[in-house]
Biopython code that builds the backbone (N, CA, C, O; Angstrom):
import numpy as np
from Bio.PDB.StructureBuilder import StructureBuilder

atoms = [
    (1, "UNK", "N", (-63.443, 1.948, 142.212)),
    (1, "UNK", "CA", (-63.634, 3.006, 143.169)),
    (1, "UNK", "C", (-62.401, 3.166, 144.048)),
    (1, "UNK", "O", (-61.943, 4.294, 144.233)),
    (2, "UNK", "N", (-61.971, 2.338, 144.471)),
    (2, "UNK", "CA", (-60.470, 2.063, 145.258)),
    (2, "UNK", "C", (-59.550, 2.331, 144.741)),
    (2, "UNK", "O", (-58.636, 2.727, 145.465)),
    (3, "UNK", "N", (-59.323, 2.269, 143.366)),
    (3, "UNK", "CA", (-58.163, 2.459, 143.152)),
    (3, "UNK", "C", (-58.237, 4.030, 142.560)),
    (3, "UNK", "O", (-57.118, 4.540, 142.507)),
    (4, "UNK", "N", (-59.321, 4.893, 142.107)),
    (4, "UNK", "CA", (-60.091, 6.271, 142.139)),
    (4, "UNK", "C", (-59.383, 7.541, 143.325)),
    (4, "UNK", "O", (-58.959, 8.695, 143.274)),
    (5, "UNK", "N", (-59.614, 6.352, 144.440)),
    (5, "UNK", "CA", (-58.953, 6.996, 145.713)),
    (5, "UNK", "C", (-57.248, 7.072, 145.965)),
    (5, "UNK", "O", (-56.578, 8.045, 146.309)),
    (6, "UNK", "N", (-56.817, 5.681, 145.662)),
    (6, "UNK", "CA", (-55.625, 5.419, 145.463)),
    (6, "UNK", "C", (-54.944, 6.666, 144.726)),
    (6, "UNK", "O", (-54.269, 7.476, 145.361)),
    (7, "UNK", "N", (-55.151, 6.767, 143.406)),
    (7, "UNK", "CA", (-54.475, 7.544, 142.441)),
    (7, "UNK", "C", (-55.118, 9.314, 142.825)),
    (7, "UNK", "O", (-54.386, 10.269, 143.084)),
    (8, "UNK", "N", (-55.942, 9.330, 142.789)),
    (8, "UNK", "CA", (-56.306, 10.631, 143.947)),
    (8, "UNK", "C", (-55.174, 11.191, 144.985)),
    (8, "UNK", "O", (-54.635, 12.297, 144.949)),
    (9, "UNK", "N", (-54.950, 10.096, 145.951)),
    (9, "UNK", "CA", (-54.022, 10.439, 147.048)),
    (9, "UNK", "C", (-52.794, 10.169, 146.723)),
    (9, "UNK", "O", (-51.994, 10.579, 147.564)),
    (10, "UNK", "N", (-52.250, 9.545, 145.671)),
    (10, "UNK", "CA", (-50.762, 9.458, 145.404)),
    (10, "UNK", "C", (-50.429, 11.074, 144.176)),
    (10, "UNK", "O", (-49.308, 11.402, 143.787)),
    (11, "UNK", "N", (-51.920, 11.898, 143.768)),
    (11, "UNK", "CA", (-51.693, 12.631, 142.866)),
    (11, "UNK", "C", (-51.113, 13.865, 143.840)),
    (11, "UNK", "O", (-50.270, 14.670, 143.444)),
    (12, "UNK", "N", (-51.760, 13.883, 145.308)),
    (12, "UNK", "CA", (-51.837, 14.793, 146.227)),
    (12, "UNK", "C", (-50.228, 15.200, 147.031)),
    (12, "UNK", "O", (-49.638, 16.234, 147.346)),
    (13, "UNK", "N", (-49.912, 13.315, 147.141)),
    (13, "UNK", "CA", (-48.611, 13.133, 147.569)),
    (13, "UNK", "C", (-47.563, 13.652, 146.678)),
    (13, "UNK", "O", (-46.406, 13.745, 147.089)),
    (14, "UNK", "N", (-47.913, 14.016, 145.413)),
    (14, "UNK", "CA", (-47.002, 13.779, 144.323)),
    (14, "UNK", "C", (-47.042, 15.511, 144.789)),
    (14, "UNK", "O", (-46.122, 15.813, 145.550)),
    (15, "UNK", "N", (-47.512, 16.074, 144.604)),
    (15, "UNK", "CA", (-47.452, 17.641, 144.219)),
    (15, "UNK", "C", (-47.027, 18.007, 145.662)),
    (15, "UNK", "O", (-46.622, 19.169, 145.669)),
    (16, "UNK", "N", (-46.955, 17.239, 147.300)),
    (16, "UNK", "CA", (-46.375, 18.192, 148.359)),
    (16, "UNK", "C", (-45.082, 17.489, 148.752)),
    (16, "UNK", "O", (-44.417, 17.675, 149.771)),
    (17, "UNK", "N", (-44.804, 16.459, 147.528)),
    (17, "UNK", "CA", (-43.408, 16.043, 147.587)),
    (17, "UNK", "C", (-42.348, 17.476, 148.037)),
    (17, "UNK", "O", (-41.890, 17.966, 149.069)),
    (18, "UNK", "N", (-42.315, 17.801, 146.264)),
    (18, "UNK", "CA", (-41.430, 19.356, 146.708)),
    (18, "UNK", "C", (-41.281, 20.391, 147.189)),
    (18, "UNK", "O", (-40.460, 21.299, 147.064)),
    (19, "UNK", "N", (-42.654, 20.113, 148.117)),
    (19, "UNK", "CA", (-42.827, 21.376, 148.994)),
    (19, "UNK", "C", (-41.981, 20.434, 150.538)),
    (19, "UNK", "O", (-41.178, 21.040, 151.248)),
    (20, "UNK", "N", (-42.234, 19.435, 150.722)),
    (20, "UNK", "CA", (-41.126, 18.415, 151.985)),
    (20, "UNK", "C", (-40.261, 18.808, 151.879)),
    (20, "UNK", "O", (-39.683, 19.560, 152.663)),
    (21, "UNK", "N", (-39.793, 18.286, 150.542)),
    (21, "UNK", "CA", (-37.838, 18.122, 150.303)),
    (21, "UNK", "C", (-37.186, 19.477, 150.577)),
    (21, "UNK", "O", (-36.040, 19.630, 150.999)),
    (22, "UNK", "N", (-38.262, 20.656, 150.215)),
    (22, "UNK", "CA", (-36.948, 21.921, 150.029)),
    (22, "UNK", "C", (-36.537, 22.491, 151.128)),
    (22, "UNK", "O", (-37.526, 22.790, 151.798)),
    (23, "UNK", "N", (-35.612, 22.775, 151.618)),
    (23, "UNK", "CA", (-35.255, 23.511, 153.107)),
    (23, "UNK", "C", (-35.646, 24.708, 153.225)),
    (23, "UNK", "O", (-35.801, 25.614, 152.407)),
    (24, "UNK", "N", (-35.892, 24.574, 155.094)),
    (24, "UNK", "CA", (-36.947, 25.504, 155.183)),
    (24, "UNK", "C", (-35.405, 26.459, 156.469)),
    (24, "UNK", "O", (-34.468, 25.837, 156.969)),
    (25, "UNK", "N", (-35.633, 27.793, 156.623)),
    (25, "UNK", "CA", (-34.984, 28.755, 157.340)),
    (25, "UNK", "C", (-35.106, 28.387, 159.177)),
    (25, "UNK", "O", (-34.190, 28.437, 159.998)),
    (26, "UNK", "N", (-36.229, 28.107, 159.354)),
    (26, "UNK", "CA", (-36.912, 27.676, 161.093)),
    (26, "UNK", "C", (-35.277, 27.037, 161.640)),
    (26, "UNK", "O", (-34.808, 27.270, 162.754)),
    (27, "UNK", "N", (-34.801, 26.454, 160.884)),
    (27, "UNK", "CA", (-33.371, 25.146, 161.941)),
    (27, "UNK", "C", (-32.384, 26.740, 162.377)),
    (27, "UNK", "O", (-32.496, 27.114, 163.544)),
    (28, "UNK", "N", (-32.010, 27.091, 161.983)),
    (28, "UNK", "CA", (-31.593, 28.710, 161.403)),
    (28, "UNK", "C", (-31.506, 29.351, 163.073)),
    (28, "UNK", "O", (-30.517, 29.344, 163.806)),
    (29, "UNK", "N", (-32.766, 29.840, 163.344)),
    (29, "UNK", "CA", (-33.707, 30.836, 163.561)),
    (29, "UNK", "C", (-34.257, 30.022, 164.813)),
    (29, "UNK", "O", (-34.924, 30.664, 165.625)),
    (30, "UNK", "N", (-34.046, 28.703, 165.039)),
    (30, "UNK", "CA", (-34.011, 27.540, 166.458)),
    (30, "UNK", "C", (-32.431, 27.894, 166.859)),
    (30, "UNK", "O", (-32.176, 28.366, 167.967)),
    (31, "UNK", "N", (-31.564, 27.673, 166.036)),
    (31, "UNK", "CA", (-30.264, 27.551, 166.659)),
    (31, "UNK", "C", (-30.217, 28.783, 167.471)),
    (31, "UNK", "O", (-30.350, 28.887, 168.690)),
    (32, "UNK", "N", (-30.038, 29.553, 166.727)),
    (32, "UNK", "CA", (-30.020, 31.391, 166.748)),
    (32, "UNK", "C", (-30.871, 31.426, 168.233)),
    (32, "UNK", "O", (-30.184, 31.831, 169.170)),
    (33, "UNK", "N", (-32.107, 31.099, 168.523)),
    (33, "UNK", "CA", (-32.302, 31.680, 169.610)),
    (33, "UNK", "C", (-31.744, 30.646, 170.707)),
    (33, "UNK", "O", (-31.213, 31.357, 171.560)),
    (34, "UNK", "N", (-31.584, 28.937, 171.183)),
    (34, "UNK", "CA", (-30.971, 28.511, 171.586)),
    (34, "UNK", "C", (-29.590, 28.995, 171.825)),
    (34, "UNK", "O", (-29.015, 28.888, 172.908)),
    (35, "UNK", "N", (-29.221, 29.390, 171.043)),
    (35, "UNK", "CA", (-27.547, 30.144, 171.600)),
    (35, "UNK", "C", (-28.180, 31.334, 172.347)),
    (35, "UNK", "O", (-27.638, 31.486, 173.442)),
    (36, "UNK", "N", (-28.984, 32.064, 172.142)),
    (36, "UNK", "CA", (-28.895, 33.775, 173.014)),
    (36, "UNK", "C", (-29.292, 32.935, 174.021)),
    (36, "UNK", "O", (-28.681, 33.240, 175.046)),
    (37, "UNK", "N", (-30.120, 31.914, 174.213)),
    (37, "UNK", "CA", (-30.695, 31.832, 175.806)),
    (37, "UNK", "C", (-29.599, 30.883, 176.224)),
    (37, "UNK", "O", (-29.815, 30.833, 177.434)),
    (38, "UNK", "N", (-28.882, 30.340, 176.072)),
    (38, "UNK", "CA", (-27.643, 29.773, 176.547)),
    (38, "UNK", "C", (-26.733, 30.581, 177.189)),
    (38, "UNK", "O", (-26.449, 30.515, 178.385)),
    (39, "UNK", "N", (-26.039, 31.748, 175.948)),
    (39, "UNK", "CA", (-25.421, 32.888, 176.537)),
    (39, "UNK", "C", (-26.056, 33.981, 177.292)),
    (39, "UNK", "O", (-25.265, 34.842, 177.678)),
    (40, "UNK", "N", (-27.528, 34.186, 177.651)),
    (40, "UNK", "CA", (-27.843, 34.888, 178.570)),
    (40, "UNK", "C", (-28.811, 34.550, 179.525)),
    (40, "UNK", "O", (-29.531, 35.288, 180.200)),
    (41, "UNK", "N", (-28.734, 33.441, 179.490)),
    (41, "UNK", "CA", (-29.814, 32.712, 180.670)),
    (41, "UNK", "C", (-28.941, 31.866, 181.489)),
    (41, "UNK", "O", (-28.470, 32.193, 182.578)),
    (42, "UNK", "N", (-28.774, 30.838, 180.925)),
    (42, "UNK", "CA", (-28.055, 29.338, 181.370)),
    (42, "UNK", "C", (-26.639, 29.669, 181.958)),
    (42, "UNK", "O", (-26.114, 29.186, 182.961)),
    (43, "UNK", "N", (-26.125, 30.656, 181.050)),
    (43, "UNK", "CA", (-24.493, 30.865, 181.951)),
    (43, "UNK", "C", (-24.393, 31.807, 182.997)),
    (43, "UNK", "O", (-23.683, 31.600, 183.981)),
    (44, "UNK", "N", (-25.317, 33.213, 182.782)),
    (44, "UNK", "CA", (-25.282, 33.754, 184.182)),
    (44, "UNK", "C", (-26.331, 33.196, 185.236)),
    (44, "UNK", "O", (-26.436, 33.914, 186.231)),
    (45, "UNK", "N", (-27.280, 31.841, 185.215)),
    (45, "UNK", "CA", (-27.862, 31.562, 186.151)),
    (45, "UNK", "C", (-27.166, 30.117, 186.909)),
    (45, "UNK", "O", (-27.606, 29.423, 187.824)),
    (46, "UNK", "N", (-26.125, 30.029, 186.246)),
    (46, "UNK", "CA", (-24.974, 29.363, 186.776)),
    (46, "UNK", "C", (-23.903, 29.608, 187.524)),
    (46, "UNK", "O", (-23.268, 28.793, 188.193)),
    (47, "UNK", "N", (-23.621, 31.324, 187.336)),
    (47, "UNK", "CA", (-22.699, 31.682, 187.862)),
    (47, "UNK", "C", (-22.979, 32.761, 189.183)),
    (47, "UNK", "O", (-22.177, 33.312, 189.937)),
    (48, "UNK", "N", (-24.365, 32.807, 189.121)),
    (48, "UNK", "CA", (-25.091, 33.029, 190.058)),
    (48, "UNK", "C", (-25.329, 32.002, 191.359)),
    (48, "UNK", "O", (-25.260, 32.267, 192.559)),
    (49, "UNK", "N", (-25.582, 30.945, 190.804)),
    (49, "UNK", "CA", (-25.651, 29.679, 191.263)),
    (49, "UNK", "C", (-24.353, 28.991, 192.253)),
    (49, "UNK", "O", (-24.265, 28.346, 193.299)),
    (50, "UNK", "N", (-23.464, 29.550, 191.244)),
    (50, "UNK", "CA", (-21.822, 29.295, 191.845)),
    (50, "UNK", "C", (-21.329, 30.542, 193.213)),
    (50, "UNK", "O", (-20.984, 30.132, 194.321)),
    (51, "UNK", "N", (-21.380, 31.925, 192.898)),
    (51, "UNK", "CA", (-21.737, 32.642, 194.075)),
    (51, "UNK", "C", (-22.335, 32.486, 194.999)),
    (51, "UNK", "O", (-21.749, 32.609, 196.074)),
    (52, "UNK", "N", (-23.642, 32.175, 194.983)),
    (52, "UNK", "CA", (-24.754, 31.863, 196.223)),
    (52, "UNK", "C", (-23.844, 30.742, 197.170)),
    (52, "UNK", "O", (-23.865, 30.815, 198.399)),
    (53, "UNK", "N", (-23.096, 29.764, 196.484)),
    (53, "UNK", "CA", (-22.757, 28.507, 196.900)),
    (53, "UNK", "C", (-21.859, 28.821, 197.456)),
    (53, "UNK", "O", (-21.872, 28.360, 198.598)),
    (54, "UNK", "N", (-20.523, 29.753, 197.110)),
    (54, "UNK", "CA", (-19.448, 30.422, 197.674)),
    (54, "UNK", "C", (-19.544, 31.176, 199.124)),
    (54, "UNK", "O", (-19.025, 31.169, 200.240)),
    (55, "UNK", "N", (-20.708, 31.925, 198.241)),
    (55, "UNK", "CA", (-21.323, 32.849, 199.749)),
    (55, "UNK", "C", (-21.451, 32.472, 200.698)),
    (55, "UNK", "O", (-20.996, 33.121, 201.640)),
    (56, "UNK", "N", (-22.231, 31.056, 200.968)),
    (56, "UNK", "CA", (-22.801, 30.866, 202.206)),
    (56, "UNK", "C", (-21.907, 29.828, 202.690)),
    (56, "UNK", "O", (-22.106, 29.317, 203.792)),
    (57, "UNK", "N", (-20.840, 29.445, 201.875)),
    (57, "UNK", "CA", (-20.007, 28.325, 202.480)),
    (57, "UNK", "C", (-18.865, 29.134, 203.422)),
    (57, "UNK", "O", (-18.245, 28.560, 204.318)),
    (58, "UNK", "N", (-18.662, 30.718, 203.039)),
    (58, "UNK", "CA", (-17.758, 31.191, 203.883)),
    (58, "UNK", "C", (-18.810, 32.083, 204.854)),
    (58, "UNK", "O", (-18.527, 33.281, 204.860)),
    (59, "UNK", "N", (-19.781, 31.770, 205.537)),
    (59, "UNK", "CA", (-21.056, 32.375, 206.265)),
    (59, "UNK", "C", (-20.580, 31.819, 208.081)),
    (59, "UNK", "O", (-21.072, 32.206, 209.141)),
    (60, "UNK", "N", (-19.558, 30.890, 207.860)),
    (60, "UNK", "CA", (-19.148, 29.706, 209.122)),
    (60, "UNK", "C", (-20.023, 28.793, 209.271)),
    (60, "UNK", "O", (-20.819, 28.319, 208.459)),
    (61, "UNK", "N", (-19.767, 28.476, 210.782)),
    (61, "UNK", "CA", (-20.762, 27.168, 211.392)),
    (61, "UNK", "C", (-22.057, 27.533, 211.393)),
    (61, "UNK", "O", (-22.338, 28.704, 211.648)),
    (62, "UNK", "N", (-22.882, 26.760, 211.158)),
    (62, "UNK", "CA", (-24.499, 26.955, 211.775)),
    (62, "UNK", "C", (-24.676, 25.734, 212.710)),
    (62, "UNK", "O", (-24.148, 24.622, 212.688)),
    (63, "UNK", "N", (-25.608, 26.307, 213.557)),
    (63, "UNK", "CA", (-25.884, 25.720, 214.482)),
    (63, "UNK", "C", (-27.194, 24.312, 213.984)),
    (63, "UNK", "O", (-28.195, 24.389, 213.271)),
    (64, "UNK", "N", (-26.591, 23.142, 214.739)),
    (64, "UNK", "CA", (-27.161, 21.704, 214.487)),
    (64, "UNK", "C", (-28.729, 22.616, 214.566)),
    (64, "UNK", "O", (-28.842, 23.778, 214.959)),
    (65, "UNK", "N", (-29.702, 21.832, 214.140)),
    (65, "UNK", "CA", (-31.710, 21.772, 214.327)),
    (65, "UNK", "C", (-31.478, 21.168, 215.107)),
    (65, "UNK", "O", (-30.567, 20.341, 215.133)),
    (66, "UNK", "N", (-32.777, 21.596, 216.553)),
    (66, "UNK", "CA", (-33.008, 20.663, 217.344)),
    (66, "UNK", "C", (-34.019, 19.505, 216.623)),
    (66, "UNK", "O", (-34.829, 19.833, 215.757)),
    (67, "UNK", "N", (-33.857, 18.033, 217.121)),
    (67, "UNK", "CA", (-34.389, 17.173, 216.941)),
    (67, "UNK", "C", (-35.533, 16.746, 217.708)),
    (67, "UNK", "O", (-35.706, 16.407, 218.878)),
    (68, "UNK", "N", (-36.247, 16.865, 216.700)),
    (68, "UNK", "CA", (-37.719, 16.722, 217.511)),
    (68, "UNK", "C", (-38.244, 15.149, 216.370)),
    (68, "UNK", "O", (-38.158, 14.843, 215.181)),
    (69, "UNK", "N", (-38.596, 14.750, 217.204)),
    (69, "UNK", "CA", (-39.074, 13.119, 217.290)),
    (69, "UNK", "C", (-41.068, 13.224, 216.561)),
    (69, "UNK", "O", (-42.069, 12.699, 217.047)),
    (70, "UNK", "N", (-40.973, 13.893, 215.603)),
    (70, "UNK", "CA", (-42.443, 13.730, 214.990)),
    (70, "UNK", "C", (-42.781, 12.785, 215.268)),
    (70, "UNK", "O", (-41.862, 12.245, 215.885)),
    (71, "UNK", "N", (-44.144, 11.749, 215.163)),
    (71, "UNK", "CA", (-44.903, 11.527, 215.096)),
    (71, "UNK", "C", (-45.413, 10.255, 213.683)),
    (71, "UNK", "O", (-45.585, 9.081, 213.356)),
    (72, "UNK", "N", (-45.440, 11.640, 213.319)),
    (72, "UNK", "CA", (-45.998, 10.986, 211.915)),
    (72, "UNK", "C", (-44.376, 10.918, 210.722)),
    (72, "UNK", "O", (-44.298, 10.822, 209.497)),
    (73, "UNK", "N", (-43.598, 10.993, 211.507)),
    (73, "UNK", "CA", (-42.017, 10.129, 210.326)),
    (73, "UNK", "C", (-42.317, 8.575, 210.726)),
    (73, "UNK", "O", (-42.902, 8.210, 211.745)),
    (74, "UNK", "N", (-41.736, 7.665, 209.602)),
    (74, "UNK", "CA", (-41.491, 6.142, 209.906)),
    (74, "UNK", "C", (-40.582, 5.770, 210.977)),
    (74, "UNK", "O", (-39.953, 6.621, 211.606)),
    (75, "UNK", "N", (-40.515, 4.795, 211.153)),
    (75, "UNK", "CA", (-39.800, 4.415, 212.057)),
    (75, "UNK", "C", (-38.934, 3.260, 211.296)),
    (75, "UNK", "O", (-39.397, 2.540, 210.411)),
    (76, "UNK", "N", (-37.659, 3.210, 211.767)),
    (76, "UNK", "CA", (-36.641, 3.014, 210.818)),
    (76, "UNK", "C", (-36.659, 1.415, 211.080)),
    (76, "UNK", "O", (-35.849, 1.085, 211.946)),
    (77, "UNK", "N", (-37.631, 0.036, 210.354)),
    (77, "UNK", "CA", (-37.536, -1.322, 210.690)),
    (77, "UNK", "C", (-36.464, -1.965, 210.339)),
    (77, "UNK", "O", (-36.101, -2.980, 210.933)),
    (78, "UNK", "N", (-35.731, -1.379, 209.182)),
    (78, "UNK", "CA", (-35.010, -2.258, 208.249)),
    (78, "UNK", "C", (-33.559, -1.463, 208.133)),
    (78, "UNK", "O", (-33.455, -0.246, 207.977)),
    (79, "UNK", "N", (-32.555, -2.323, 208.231)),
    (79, "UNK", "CA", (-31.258, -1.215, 207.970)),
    (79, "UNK", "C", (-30.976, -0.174, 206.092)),
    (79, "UNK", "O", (-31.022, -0.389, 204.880)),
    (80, "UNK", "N", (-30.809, 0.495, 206.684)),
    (80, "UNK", "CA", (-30.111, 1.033, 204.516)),
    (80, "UNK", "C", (-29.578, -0.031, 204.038)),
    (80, "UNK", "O", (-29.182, -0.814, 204.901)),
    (81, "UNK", "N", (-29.414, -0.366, 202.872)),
    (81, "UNK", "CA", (-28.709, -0.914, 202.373)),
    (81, "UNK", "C", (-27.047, -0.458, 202.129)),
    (81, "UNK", "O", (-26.501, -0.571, 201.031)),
    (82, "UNK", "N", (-26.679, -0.174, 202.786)),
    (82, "UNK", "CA", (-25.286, 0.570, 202.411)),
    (82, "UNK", "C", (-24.612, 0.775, 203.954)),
    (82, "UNK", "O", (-25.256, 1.089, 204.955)),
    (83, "UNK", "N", (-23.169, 0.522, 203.893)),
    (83, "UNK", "CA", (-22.455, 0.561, 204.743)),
    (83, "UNK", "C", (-22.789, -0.591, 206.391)),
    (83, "UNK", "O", (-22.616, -1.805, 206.503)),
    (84, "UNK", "N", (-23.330, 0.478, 207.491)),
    (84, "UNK", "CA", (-23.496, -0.128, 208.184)),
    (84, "UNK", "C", (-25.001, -0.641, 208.792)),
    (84, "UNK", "O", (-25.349, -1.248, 209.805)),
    (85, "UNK", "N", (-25.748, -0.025, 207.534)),
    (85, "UNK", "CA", (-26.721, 0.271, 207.778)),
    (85, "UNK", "C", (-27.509, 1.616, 208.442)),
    (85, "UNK", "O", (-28.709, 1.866, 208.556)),
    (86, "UNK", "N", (-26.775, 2.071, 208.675)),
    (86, "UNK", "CA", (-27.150, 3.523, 209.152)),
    (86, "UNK", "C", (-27.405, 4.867, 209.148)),
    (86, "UNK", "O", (-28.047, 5.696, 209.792)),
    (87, "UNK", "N", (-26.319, 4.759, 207.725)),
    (87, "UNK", "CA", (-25.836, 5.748, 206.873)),
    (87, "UNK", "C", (-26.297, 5.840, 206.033)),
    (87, "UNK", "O", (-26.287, 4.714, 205.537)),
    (88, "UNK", "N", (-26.949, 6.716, 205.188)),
    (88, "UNK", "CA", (-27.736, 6.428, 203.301)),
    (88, "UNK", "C", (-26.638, 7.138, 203.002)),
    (88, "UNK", "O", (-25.837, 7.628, 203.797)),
    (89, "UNK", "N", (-26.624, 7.188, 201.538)),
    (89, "UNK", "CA", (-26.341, 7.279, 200.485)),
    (89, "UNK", "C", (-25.929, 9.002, 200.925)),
    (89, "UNK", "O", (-24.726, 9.246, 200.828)),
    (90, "UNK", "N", (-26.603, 9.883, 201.274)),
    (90, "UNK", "CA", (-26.218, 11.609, 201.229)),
    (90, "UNK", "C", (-26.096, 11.607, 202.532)),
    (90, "UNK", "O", (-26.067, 12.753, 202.981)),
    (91, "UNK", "N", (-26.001, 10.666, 203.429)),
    (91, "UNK", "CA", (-25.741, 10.841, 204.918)),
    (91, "UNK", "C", (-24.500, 12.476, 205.338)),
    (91, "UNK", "O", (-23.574, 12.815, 204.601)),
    (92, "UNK", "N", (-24.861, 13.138, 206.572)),
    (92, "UNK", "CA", (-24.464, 14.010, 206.839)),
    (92, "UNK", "C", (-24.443, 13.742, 208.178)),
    (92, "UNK", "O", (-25.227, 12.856, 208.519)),
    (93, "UNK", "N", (-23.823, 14.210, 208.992)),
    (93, "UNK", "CA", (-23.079, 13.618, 210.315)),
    (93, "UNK", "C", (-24.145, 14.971, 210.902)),
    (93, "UNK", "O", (-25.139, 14.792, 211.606)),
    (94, "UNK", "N", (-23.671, 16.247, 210.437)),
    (94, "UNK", "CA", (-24.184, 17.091, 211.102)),
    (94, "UNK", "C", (-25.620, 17.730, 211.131)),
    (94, "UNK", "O", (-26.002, 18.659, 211.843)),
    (95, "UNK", "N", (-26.348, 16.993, 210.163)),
    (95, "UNK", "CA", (-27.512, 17.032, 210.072)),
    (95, "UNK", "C", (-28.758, 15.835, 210.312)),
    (95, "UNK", "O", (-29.954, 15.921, 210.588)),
    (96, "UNK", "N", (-27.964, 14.858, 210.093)),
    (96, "UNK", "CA", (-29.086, 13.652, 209.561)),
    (96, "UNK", "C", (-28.352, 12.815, 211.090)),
    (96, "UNK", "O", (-27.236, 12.398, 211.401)),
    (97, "UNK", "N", (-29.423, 12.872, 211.603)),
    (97, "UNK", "CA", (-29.578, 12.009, 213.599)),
    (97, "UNK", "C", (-29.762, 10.490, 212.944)),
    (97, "UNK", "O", (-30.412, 10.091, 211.978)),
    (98, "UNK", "N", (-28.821, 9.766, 213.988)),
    (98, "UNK", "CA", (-29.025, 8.052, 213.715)),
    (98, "UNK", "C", (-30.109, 7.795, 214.912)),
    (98, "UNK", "O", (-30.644, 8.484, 215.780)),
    (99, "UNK", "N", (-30.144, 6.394, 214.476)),
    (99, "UNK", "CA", (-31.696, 6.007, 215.722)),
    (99, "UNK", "C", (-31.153, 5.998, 217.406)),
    (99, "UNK", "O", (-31.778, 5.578, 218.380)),
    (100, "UNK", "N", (-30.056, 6.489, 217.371)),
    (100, "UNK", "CA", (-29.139, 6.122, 218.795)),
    (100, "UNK", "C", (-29.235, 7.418, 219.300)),
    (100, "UNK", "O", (-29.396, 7.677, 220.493)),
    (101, "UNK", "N", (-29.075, 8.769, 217.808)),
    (101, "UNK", "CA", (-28.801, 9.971, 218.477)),
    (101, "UNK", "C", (-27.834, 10.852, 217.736)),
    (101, "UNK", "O", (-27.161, 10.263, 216.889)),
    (102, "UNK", "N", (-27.644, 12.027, 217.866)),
    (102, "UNK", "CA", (-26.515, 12.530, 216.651)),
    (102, "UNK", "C", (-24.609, 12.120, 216.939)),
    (102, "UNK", "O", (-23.940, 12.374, 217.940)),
    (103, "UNK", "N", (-24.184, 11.439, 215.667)),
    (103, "UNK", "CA", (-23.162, 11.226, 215.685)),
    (103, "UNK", "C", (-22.052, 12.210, 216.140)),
    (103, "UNK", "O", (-20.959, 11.779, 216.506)),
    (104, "UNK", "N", (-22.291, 13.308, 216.120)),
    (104, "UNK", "CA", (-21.556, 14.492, 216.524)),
    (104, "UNK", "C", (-21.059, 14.684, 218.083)),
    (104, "UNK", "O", (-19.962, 15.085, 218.470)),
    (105, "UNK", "N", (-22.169, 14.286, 218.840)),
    (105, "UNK", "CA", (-22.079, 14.265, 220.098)),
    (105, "UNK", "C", (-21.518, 13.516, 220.665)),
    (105, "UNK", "O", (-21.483, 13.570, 221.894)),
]
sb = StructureBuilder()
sb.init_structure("model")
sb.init_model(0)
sb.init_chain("A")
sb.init_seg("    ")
for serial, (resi, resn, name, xyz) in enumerate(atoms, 1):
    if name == "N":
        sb.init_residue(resn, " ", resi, " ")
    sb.init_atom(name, np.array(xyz, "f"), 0.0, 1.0, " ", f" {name:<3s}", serial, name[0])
structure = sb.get_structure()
C-alpha cells in the first residue's frame, strides 16, 4: 500500500518536473516594472526631498521652543553614555535643554 502511494507521487513529481524547469516571462515583467517605479517614484521623491531640505535651510533662524518642564517626561537618573554625559548621540545645542538649562544661553 505504501509503496502504491510512493510511486503514485513520484509519477506526479515526474510529469510537473518540466513544467518547474522551463522559464517563465514574470522575472521580465518584475524587473520592467521595478525600474518605472524607481525612475518615477523613488528619484523624483528624492529630489523633492532634497528641495524641501534646501528650502527651509535658507528660511534663517527660528526661534528656540519655550521649555516647559512636563510632568509626565522622566527625569534624567543616570548620565548618557557618551561624552560627558549630557549630550546623546543627535544632541542639538539649540534645541535639546540640559538638566542645568539651555546651552545657548
Amino acid at each position: 500500500m505504501a509503496t502504491a502511494a510512493v510511486s503514485q507521487v513520484s509519477g506526479l513529481l515526474g510529469r510537473l518536473r518540466p513544467q518547474l524547469a522551463r522559464p517563465t516571462s514574470s522575472g521580465t515583467h518584475s524587473a520592467r516594472l521595478w525600474k518605472a517605479l524607481t525612475c518615477f517614484v523613488a528619484l523624483p521623491g528624492v529630489g523633492v526631498s532634497v528641495l524641501n531640505v534646501f528650502v527651509k535651510s535658507h528660511q534663517g533662524e527660528h526661534e528656540r521652543p519655550e521649555l516647559i518642564a512636563y510632568p509626565h517626561l522622566p527625569i534624567r537618573t543616570k548620565p548618557v553614555p557618551r561624552g560627558d554625559g549630557n549630550h546623546t548621540l543627535f544632541y542639538n545645542p539649540h534645541l535639546n535643554p540640559l538638566p542645568t538649562g539651555s546651552e545657548d544661553e
